[in-house]
C-alpha positions, 0 to 999 in steps of 0.5 A: 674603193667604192662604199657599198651602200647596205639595203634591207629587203623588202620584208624588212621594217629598216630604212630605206636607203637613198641613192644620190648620183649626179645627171648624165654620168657614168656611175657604179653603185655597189650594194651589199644586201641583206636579209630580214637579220641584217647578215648579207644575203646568198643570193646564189641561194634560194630560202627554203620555205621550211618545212618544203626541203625544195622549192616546188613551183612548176615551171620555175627553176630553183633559184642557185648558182648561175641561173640567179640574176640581178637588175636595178629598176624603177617601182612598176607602174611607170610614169605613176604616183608622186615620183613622175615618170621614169624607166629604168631596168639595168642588168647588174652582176653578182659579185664573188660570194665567197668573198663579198656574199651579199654584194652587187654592182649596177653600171649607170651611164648618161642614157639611164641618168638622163632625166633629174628626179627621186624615183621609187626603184628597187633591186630585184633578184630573179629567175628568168623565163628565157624570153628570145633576144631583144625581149624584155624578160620579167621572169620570176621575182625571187625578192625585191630590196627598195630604194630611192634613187635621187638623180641630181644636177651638179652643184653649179646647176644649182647655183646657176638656176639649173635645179628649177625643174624637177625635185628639191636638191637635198642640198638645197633643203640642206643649206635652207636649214643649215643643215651642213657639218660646216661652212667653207671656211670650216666654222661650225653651224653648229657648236651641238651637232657634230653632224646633219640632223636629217637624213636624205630619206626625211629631207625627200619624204618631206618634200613629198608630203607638201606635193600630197598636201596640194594634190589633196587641198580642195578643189582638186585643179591640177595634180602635180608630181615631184617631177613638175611642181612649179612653186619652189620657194613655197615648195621649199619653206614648206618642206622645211616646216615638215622637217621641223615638225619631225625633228619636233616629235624626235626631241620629244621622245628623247628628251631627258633632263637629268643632272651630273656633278650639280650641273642641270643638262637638258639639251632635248628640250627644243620640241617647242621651238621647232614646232612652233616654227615648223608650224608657222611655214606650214600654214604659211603654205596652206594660205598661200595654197588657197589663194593660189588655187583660188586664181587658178580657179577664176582664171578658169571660169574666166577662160571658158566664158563663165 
């Protein structure tokens, strides 16, 4: 039985998910997508744009029955911003609506899983134009749902050096930080959390944000993406400072002392800690960052005879 992994479409302010699968493999994704309101979308069904009783936008087709189709593909332009290029555009099948509405499936194989990175992907419902046999049809997008798909090697790969080149494993950034719900041996790292502290979306955004803080330090040498930043140690204490400084601002806004049957709880009480320590890591980057960039530099200037 696969879980269906719950995405909110685009318009919606709810997290975006991330898809974790394992390089080179045949995998199925099944989603079940939702509207704004959480309830599981018709997809067979196009909303009405009250107060149009019907879609009138010539030349396309109202969106209903077999005429909808569905597909899994990567954030267009290909190849641009922090993720680093990739093409994905994967056909998908809407699943039996009067049982299962809302719910899709995306058959992944070794060719689409090929290359190991956290892409910006999203699943797209739409029309299409009948474009001839062979020919990419972009047809008309009816609504988009975005998620992060993390395409990782196995975990021997990780142990075995084959997670050098391209992104964090979130695994990696979990085990940096203890962020397991147990050892092997089954002892708790922790006696407080019953589960991980960070989701896969705050350990991937906070790496991002230290491939943003070396593209955006001057002087702008070489820009790097999450595909080929080359300093993984840095790029692993520094994501660990950011998940610090975020997990720093959560115990702020949930922090409550208060007392029951004359005991005194207070156990939101670790912004301090965190910041501090969060903090530390992070300018520990940015001085590593300077003199980094500064050898890059000289090495240039000596390179070109100056």
């Amino acid at each position: 039985m696969i879980a269906p992994i719950e995405v909110a479409p685009a318009s919606s302010p709810g997290q975006i998910k991330v898809t974790r699968v394992t390089q080179m493999a045949r995998k199925q994704l099944v989603f079940r997508l939702t509207d704004g309101a959480g309830q599981s979308q018709n997809l067979k069904e196009e909303v009405q744009n009250v107060p149009a009783e019907v879609a009138d936008w010539f030349p396309q087709q109202q969106a209903v029955g077999s005429l909808v189709k569905i597909r899994l593909r990567n954030a267009p332009p290909a190849g641009s911003g922090l993720y680093g290029p990739f093409t994905l555009d994967v056909e998908g099948e809407i699943l039996d609506q009067s049982t299962n509405r809302g719910f899709v499936s995306f058959q992944l194989n070794a060719d689409d899983l090929r290359q190991v990175g956290i892409f910006e992907c999203y699943i797209e419902r739409y029309l299409p134009n009948g474009a001839q046999p062979g020919v990419l049809d972009d047809g008309w997008r009816i609504d988009t749902w975005p998620l992060l798909l993390a395409i990782e090697p196995t975990a021997m790969g990780l142990l075995n050096g084959g997670g050098a080149k391209g992104p964090l494993l979130i695994p990696e950034v979990r085990l940096a930080m203890l962020d397991v719900s147990d050892q092997n041996d089954g002892a708790p790292f922790s006696n407080l959390l019953d589960d991980t502290e960070f989701t896969d979306l705050d350990i991937v955004f906070a790496q991002q944000r230290v491939v943003q803080l070396w593209n955006e330090t001057p002087p702008p040498i070489t820009f790097y993406t999450t595909q080929n930043f080359p300093y993984r140690y840095n790029w692993l204490e520094c994501t660990v400072g950011h998940l610090l400084l975020a997990s720093a601002q959560r115990y702020r806004k949930n922090r409550l002392a208060y007392q029951a049957g004359g005991i005194a709880i207070d156990d939101q009480s670790k912004a301090e800690e965190y910041q501090t320590i969060g903090q530390e890591k992070i300018d520990r980057f940015r001085e590593w960052m300077r003199n980094e960039k500064y050898r890059i530099n000289m090495n240039s200037c000596w390179a070109t005879g100056l």
